[in-house]
N, C-alpha and C positions, 0 to 999 in steps of 0.2 A: 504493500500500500504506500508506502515512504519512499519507492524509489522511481520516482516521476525526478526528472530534472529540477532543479531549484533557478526559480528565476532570475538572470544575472542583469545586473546595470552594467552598461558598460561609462567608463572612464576614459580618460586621456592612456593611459598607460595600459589598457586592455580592461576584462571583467572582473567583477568584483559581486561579489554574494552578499546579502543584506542578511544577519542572522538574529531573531524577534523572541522575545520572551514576554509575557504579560503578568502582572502582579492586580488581579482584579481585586475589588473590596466590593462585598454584596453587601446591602444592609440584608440581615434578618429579618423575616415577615412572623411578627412579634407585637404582642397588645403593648408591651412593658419593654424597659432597657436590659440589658444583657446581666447589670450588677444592681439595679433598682424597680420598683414597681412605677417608676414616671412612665406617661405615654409617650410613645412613639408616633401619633395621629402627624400627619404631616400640613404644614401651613397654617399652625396655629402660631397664636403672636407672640413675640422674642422675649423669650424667659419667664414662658410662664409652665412650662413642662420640666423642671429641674427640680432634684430631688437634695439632700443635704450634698448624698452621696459624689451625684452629680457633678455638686458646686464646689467638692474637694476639701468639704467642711472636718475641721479636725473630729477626730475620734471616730469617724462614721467610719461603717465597715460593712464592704459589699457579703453581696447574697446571690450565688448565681441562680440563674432563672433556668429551669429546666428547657421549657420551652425552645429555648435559645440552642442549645445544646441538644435536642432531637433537631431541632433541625440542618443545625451541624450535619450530625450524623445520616440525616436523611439525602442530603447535598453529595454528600462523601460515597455512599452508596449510590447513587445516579452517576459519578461520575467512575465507578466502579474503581473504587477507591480501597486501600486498605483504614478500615474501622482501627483507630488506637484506643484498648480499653482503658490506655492507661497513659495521662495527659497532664503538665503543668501548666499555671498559666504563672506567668511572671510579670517584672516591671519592668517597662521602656524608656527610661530616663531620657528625658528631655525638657528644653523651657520652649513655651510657646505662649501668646497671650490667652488664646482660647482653652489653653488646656490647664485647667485647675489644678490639678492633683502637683504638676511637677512630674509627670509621670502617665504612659498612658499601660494598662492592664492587657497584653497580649502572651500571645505561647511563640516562643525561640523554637530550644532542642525537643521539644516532646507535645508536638501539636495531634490534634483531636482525629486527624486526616491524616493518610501519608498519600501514596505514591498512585495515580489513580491514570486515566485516559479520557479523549473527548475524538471522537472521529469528527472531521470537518468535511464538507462539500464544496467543491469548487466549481465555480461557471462552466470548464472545460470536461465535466463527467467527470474528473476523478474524485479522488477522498483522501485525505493525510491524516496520518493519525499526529495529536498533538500528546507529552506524558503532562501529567499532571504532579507536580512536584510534591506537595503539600499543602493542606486546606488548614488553618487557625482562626478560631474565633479571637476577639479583640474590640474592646469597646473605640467608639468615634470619639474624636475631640470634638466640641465647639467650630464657632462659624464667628469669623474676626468681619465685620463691617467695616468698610470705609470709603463708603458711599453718603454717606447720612449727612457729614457732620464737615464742612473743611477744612477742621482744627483738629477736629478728635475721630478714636476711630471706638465703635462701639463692639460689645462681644454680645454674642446668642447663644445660650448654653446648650437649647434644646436639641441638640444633636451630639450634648457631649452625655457619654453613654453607652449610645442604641447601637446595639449589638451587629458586628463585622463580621463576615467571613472574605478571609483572605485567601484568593486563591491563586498559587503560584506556580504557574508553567515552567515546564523544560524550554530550551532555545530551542524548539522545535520548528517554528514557523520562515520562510526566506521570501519572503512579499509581502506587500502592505494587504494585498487582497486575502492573505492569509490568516494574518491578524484580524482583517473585521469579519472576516468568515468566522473565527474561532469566539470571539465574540458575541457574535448572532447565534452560534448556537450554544456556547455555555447561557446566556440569554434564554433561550427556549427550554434548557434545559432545567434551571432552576421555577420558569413560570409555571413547567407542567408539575414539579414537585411542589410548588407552592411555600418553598423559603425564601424569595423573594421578589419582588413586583418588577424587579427589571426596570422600573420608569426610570429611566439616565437623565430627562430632565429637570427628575427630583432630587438628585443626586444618590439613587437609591442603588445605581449601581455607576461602576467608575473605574476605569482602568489607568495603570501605572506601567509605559512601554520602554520596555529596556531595546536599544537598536545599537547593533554594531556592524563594522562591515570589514572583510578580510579576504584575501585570494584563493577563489575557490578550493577545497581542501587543505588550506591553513590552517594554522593557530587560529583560535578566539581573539577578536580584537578589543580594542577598551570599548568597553560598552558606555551609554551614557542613558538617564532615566528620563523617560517623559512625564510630567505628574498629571495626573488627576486629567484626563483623555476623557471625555463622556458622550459620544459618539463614536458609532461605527465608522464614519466618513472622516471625522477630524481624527480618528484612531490612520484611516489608512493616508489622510494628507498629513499626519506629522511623521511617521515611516515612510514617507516619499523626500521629505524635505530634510528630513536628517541624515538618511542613508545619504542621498546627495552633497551632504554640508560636511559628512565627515571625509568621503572619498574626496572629495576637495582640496581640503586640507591636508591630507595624505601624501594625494600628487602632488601639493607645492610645495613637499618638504616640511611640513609639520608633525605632529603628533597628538594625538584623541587624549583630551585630558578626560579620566572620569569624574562626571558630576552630573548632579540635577534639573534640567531644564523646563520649559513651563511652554504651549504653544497655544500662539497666540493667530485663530482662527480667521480673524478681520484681514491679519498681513498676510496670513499663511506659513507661519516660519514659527521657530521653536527661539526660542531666546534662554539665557544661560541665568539657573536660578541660584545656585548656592554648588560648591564642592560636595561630591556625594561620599553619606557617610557610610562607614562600617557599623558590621554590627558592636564591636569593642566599642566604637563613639556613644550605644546608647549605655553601657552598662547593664546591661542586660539581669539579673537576678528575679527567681522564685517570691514570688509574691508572700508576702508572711501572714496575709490576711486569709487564703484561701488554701483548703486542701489539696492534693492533688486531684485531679477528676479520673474517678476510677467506673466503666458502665459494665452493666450487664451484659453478656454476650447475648443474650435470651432477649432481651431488652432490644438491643439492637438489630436481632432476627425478627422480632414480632414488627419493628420498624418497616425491614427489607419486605415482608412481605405486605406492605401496607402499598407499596410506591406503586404507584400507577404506570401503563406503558407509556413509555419514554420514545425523543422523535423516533432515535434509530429503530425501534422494534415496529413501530407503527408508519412507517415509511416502505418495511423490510413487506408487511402483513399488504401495505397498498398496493406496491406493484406485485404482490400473489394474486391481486384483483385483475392485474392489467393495465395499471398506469407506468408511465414512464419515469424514469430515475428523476427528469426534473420533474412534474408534474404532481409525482409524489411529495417531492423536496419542498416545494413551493407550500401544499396541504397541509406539512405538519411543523412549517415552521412557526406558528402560534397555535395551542392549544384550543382556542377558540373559533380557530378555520379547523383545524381537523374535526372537534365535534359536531363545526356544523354541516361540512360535508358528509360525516357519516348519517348524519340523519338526514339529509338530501339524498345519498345514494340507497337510504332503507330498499331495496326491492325492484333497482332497477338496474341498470348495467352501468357497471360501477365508471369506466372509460365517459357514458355518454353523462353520467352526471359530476363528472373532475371538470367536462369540455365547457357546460353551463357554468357550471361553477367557477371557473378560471376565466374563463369567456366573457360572460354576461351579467351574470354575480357581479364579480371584483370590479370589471369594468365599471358601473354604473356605482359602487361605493366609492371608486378612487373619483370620478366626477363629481363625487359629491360631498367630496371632504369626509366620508362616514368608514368607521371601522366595522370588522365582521359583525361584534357586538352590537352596533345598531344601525345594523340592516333592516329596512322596511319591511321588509317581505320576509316571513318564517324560511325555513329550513324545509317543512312540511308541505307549504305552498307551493313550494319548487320541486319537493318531492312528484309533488301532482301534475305540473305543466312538462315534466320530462317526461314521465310515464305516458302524458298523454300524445307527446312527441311521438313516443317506443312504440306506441299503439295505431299510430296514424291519425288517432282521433282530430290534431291539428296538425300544421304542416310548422315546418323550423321557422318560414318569416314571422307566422300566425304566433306562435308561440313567443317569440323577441315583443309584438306588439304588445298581448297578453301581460307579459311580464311590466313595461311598460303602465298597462292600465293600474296593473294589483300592486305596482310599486308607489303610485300617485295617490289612489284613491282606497287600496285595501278593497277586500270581500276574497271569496273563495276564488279558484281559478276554474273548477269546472261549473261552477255555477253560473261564472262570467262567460264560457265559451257557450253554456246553453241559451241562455237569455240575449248573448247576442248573435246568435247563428255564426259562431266561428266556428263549427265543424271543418272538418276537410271534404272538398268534395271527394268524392270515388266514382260516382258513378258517369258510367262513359256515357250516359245520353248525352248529360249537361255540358261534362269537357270533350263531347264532339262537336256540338252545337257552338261552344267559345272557340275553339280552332274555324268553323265555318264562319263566322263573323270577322276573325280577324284575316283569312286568307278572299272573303269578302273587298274588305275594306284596306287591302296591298297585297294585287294580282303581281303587280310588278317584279315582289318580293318574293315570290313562287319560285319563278324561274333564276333568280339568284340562288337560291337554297341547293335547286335543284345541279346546278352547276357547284355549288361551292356547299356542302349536305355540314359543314359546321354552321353554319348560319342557322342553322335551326334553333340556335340557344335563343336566337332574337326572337323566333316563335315564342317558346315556350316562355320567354319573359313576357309577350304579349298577351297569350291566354292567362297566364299567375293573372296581371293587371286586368281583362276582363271579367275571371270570378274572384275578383277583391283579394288572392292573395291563399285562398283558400284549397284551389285544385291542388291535388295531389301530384307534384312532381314527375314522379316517375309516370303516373298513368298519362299524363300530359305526351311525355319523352315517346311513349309506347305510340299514344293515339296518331300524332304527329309522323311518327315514323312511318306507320302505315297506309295514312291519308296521303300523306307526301310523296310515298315508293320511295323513303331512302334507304340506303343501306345501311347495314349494323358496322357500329365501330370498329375497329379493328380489323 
């Protein structure tokens, strides 16, 4: 699966491979913070969700929240991960204004997760697999303002807290389209587990892009970090602009200092934030407030078998249907389009309802700024206009209109095809008598056909247009060919 070529930039001095790691931070999808009972509800007003604990007030002393910690566990397992029963969480020493303590509460050497994988999809049908280094839970700091005020800068605590998982890839990736690929589906992956909501423009999920770049089969080169990434897009334009900015400096005879950088989406370019540190920089040490975390294996099986199917099994189960490798890909990459296609394709052929669905569906939500979740038209109503597609009862154009009606105004779909005579016609008296009218009304057109027998599609668009749209295609194709003495294709 890994051995597809790695996509190379080329340079003044020949190719150069861009080599990508990602350091995601999920928030936890959690009523309460990872060490207190404050809420976590998002866009309530600044400092009013902090707890003592929170505010880093002396003597208070956290409480982990289980909650937080199943769904660790449950993440870890999706990402078929090794489960560690046996887990520290330690201190992060550092100063920051937003962060109270002096310190933020995360796990070093002995995190909750270890070594896990994420297969990715790529535009070109293939698949790469990415490892999964290690997943740690880890409370958020605070939110520094300095927007507000043009003297001062103000702090928000309510996000100092709410519980983190960290999740840290192998340098597995050599593309920017790699990286947001891997992205989009750890994304899909954590929605359908339901540890966390994925919304990036809440900050609720966020990536940290490590890029370097070295001569094909080389050494590792100095890596530099990109912070707090929160798009798929700005993920793959700050690995376009940095792999470029380090090969640059390369060829002019320089050298990749490691550090910190921050990219700034308006310019398009990464700008240099601070020296990046080691882990020695933070002082790393065992928290003395909290035990180690030790779970159940039992515990953690009753968990596994709780997890819902995940994209890869329910992509693998679509094209057993008969979809295509994209078509599938497309279906399950939100939880919310997969459920509703399956309850679209209940009982009909599953190909003709991904076509509607991908087709006429989506088309008509992306025009209409509307996500799968609020589609006008059920799952069930679409159930009914494809089957009656599969049945002849309406014809494809008949059907696009229909959908049209039941999207604007609502009601049943067969209710609407009986009340307004949208049946299909079948019967050849009517579509012989529509062909006599229109070879009627362009004799001329006869004798064209008859010389050139493709021109017949121009018939057959002119009988659709005499019975509204309604004649049955093929009986049309059949009638025509016979009235006309053309020959069979081929």
């Amino acid at each position: 699966m890994n051995t597809r070529p790695s996509k190379l930039v080329k340079g003044q001095t020949g190719e150069w491979e861009v080599v990508i790691g990602l350091e995601v931070h999920a928030q936890v999808l959690s009523k309460s913070k990872l060490f207190s009972g404050a809420s976590t509800e998002f866009g309530a007003e600044p400092n009013s969700q902090v707890s003592f604990v929170d505010a880093g007030m002396p003597g208070m002393l956290p409480v982990i929240n289980e909650k937080c910690v199943e769904q660790a566990v449950r993440t870890g397992l999706g990402l078929k991960a090794k489960i560690n029963l046996f887990s520290i969480f330690d201190r992060k020493n550092y100063f920051y204004p937003d962060l109270p303590q002096g310190y933020q509460i995360s796990q070093y050497k002995n995190p909750i997760v270890g070594e896990g994988e994420v297969t990715i999809d790529l535009k070109d049908g293939e698949s790469r697999l990415v490892g999964i280094e290690r997943l740690h839970l880890e409370q958020d700091a605070g939110k520094s303002l300095h927007d507000q005020n043009p003297d001062s800068s103000y702090v928000d605590l309510n996000r100092s807290g709410i519980a983190l998982m960290e999740i840290v890839t192998r340098p597995d990736m050599r593309s920017s389209e790699e990286a947001a690929a891997f992205l989009r589906k750890l994304r899909a992956i954590v929605r359908y587990l339901g540890t966390c909501d994925g919304n990036m423009d809440e900050g609720s999920m966020r990536a940290d892009v490590n890029v370097s770049v070295r001569k094909p089969g080389g050494p590792l080169g100095t890596r530099c970090e990109i912070k707090n990434v929160n798009s798929m897009r700005f993920i793959a334009q700050a690995v376009e602009y940095e792999a470029r900015r380090q090969i640059d400096i390369i060829e002019g005879g320089g050298t990749i200092r490691q550090e910190t950088r921050l990219f700034d989406s308006r310019l398009n370019e990464t700008r240099s934030m601070r020296s990046k540190e080691e882990a020695h920089d933070y002082r790393y040490f065992p928290d003395p407030d909290l035990l180690p975390l030790e779970l159940d294996a039992n515990w953690v099986a009753e968990i596994e078998k709780s997890l819902p199917e995940l994209p890869d099994a329910k992509k693998a189960r679509f094209m057993g249907l008969g979809l295509s490798a994209y078509d599938a890909s497309v279906l399950v990459a939100e939880r919310d389009l997969a459920d509703y296609y399956e309850d679209l394709a209940k009982g009909v052929d599953a190909k003709a309802a991904a076509n509607w669905l991908n087709n006429e569906i989506l088309g008509r939500l992306n025009r209409d700024g509307l996500s799968i979740s609020q589609a006008p038209v059920s799952a069930a109503a679409n159930n009914a206009i494809v089957a009656m597609i599969s049945d002849k009862t309406i014809s494809g154009k008949i059907a696009k209109d229909l959908l049209d009606i039941v999207w604007s105004d609502g009601g049943d779909p067969r209710a609407i095809v009986e009340a307004r005579g949208l049946r299909q016609v079948t019967d050849t008296g009517a579509i012989d008598a529509a062909i006599e009218a229109v070879i009627a009304a362009n004799p001329d057109k006869v004798e064209d056909v008859k010389a050139k027998p493709k021109l017949a599609a121009w018939f057959v668009g002119q009988v659709m247009k005499q019975t509204g749209g309604k004649a049955n295609p093929a009986a049309v194709n059949a009638a025509l060919k016979l009235r006309l003495n053309l020959p069979d294709e081929g």
